[in-house]
C-alpha positions in Angstrom: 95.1 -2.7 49.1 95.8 0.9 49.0 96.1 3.7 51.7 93.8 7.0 51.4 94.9 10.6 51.9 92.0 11.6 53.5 93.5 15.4 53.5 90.8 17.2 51.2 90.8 20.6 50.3 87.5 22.2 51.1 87.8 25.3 49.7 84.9 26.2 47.0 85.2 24.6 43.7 86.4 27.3 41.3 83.8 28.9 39.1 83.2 26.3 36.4 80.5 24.5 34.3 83.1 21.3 34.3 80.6 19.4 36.4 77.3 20.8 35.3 75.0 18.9 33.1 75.4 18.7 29.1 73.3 17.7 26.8 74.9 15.1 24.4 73.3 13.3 21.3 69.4 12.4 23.2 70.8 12.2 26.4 71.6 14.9 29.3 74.7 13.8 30.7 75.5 14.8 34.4 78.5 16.3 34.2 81.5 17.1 31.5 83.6 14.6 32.5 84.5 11.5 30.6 86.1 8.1 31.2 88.3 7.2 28.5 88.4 3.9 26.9 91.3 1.8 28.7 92.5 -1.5 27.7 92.4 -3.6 30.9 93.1 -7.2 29.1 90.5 -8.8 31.9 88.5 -10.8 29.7 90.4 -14.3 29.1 87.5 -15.4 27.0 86.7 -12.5 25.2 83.4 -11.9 27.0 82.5 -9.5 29.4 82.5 -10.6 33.3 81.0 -9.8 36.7 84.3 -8.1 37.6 84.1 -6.2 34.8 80.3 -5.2 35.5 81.5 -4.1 39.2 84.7 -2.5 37.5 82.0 -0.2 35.6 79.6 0.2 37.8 81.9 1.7 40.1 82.6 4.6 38.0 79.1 5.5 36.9 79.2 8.9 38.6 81.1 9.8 35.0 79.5 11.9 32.8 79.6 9.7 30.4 81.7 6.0 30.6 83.5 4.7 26.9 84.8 2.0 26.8 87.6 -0.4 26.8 87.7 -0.9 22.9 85.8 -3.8 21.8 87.2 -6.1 18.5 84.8 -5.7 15.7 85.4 -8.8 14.5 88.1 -11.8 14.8 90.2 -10.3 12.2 90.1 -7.2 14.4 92.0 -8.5 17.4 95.4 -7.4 18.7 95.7 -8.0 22.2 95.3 -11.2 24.3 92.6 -11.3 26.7 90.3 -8.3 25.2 86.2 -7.9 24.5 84.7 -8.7 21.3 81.2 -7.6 20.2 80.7 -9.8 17.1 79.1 -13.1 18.6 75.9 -13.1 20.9 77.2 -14.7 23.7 79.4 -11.1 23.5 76.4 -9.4 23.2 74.6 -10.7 25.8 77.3 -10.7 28.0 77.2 -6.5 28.0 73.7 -6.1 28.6 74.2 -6.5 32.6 76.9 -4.3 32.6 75.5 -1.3 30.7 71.8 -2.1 32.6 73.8 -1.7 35.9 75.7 1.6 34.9 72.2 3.0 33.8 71.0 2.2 37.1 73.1 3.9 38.8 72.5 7.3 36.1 75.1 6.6 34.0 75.7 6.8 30.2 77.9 3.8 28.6 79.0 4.3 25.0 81.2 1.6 23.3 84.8 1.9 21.2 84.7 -0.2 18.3 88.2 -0.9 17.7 90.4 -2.9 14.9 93.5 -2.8 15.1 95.1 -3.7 11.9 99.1 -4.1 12.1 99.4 -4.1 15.7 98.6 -8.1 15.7 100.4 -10.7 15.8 99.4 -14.0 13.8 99.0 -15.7 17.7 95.8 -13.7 17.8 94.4 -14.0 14.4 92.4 -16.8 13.8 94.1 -19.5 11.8 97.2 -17.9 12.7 96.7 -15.5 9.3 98.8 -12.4 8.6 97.5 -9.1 10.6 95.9 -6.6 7.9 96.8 -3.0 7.0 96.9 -0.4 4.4 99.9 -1.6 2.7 102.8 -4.4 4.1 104.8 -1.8 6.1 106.0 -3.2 9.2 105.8 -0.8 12.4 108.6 -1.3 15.1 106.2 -2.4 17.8 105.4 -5.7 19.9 102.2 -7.4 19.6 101.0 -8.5 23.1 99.9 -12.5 23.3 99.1 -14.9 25.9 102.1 -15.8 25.9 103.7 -12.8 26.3 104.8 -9.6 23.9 106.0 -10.6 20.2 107.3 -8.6 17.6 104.6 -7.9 15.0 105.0 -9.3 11.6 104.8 -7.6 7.7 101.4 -7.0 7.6 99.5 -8.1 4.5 97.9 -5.2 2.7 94.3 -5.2 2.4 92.6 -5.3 -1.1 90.3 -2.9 -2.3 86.9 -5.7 -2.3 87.8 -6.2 1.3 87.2 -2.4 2.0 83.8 -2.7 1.7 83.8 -5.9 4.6 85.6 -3.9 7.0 83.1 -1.2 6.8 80.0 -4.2 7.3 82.4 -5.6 9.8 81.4 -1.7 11.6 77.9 -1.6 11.1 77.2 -4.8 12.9 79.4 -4.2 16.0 77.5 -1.0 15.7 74.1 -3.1 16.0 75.9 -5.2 18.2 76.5 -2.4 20.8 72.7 -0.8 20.9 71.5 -4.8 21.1 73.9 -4.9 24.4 72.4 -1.8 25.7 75.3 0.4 24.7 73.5 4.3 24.4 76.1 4.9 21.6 79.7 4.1 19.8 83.0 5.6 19.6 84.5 4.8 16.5 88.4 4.2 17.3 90.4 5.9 14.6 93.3 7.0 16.9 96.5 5.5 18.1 98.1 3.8 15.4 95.5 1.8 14.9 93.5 0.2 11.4 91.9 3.3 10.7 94.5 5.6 11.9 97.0 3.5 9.8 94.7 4.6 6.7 95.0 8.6 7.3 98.9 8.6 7.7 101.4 7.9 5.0 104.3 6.6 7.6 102.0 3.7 7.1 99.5 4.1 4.0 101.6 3.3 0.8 98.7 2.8 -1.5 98.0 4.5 -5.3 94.2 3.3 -5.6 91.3 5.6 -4.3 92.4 4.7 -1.1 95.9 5.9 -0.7 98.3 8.9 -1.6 95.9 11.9 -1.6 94.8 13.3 1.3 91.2 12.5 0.5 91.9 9.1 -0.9 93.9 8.8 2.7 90.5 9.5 4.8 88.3 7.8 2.9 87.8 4.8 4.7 87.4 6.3 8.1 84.8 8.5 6.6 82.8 5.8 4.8 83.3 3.9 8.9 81.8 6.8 10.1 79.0 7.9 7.9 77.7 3.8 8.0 77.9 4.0 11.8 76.2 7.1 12.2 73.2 5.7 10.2 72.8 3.3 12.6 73.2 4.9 15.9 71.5 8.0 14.2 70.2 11.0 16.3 74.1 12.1 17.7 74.8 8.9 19.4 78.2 8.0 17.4 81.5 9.8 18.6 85.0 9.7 16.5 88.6 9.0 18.0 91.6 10.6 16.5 95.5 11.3 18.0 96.7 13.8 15.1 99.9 14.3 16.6 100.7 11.1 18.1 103.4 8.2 17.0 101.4 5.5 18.6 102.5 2.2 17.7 105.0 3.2 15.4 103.0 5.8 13.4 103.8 8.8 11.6 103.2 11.5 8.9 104.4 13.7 7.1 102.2 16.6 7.1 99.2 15.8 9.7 97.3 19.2 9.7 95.9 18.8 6.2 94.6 15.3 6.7 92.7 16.2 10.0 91.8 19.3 8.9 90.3 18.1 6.2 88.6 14.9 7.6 87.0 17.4 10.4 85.4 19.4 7.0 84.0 16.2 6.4 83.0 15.2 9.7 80.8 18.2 10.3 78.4 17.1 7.5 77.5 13.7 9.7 75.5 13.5 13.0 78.4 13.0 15.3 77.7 12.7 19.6 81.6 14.2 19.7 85.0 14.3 18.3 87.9 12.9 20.7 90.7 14.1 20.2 94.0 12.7 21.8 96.1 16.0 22.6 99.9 14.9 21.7 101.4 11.7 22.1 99.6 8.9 23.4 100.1 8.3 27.1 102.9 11.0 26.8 104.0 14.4 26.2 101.4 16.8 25.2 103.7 18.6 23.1 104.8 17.4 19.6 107.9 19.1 18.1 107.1 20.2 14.8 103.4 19.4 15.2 100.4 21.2 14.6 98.1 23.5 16.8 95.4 21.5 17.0 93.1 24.4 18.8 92.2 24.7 14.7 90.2 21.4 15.1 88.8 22.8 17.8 87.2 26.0 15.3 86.7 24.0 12.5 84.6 21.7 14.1 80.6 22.5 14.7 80.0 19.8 17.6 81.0 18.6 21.1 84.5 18.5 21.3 86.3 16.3 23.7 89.9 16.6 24.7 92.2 13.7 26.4 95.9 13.2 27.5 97.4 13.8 30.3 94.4 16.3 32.5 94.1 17.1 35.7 92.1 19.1 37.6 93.7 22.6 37.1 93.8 22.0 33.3 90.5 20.4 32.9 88.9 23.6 35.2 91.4 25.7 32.9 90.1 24.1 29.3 86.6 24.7 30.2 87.1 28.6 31.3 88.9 29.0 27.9 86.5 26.8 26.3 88.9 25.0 24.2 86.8 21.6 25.0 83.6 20.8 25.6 84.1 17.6 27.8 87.7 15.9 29.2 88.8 13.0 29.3 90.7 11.1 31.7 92.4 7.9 31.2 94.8 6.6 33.9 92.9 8.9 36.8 90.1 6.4 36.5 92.0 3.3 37.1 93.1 4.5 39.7 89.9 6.2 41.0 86.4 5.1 40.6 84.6 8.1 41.9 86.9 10.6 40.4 83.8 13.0 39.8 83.4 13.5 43.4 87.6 13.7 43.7 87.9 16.5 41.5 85.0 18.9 42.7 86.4 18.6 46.1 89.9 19.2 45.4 90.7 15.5 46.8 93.8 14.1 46.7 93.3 10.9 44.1 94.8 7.4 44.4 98.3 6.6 43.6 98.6 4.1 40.3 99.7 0.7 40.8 101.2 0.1 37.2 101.9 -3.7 37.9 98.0 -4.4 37.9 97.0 -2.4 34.7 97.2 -5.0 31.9 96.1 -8.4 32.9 95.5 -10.0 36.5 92.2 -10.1 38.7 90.5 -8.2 41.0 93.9 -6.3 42.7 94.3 -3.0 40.6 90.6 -3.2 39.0 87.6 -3.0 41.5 89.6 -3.1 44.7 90.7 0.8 44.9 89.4 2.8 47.3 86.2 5.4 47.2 86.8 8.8 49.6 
């Protein structure tokens, strides 16, 4: 499908530990280089396939594989044709994907992901109302099988339900070591349910769960800490996007609610915090934002980094040690054995945007290796 530039620059690696082993939770991953969870909406039936085994497998050579986020629950859904991990035909439907990336030496952890607002009715079972903090209504489309649809008001969650959203976590958390899954990445970034929680552009509550900055991080912490005690010994990682207006999100004041939630985080067993460096899928940079190099001191574990690397600034981030392991997102679509690409300077496969979302095997397992 796609033509190779099979010009590679041989010249030595520069001096690096970027792909030297790391120890990570129990397990000794092979290098520090991480494939980022992408939504690939190849799952018509909610299940993991044999494409989507091959699709994996193909990009074992990762240090460590997360990935595409997985519904908690049906409540949890906002995007057509996406994994769940809540029934055991799900379940069992994983276990040959993460049995053949651990035979080929890789590490598979999975993103538990609810999405909250970003729904649509379409995708909620019994066509109910999307969830949230409070009814606030983000500027975004919701994207159904039959297309994308503006979202709709929200309805805001009650306090009693809280404490079901948090179970709805545990058990996709059991869910994920059942399927094989050597740990979780809780998904609290990118305008999503949790994400919607920390941020007052979308959190208008005045119970323990809203206004304050504590009250504000809460849940994610009481996700976190329930997780953690299930996938206990440094197996559970945390997502967050400070900076970033994903999905019509905002705040007013972000550095004292992450600063704060890191305090916190550094008292539970955590594999890793992920942390997406500026706007989603976009600029790095965030006028009037933060320096987010103070998460980086604050916090006491692995610290992963994500948004828009290559190989200079991945080399670069590890010489400065600003991050312990990066991230890369749309390189790996693109680019199954981007381990190999990047220690030899190779030049990596062009994108093909029309196959990202959606489709078969064209733009998924059909790219080519060096």
């Amino acid at each position: 499908m796609k033509t190779l530039n099979s010009n590679i620059n041989t010249t030595n690696v520069p001096e690096t530990d970027l792909f030297s082993p790391i120890e990570i939770g129990p397990y000794a991953l092979t290098n520090r280089i991480v494939m980022a969870p992408l939504t690939r909406a190849r799952s018509p039936e909610g299940i993991a396939t044999s494409m989507m085994q091959e699709y994996y497998t193909q990009r074992a050579s990762a240090g460590l594989i997360i990935s595409e986020g997985l519904n908690i629950s049906p409540q949890a859904v906002g995007y057509a044709f996406t994994p769940g991990l809540w029934t055991t035909e799900q379940i069992e439907s994983w276990r040959p994907v993460t049995s053949a990336v651990h035979d080929k030496g890789g590490r598979i952890f999975a993103q538990l992901w609810h999405v909250g607002r970003v729904s649509h009715p379409d995708l909620q079972l019994g066509g109910l109302l999307p969830v949230a903090p409070s009814a606030v209504r983000p500027n975004v489309d919701a994207f159904t099988a039959e297309g994308k649809k503006p979202v709709k008001t929200p309805r805001a969650l009650r306090v009693d339900e809280l404490t079901e959203i948090v179970a709805d976590y545990e058990q996709a958390a059991r869910n994920a070591l059942d399927a094989g899954f050597d740990g979780v990445e809780i998904h609290a970034a990118n305008g999503y349910l949790l994400d919607q929680f920390m941020r007052d552009g979308a959190n208008q509550r005045t119970d323990a769960y809203g206004g304050a900055v504590e009250n504000r991080i809460r849940l994610t912490l009481e996700v976190t800490r329930a997780v953690a005690a299930i996938c206990d010994g440094g197996r559970t990682g945390l997502r967050i996007s400070p900076l970033s207006t994903a999905n019509g999100l905002s705040d007013s004041n972000p550095e004292p609610v992450f600063t704060a939630l890191v305090d916190q985080l550094n008292n539970i067993d955590l594999a890793y915090l992920h942390v997406v460096e500026g706007v989603t899928g976009g600029s790095r940079t965030v006028e009037g934002g933060f320096d987010l190099n103070v998460l980086r001191q604050r916090f006491k574990g692995l610290y992963m980094v994500n948004n828009g690397y290559d190989r200079k600034l991945a080399l670069s981030a590890r010489r400065s040690n600003t991050a312990d392991l990066i991230a890369f997102g749309r390189p790996y679509i693109a680019n199954p054995d981007l381990v190999t690409r990047l220690e030899r300077g190779a030049p990596l496969n062009p994108l093909d945007v029309e196959t990202a979302y959606g489709g078969g095997a064209e733009g998924y397992i059909d790219y080519p290796f060096l």
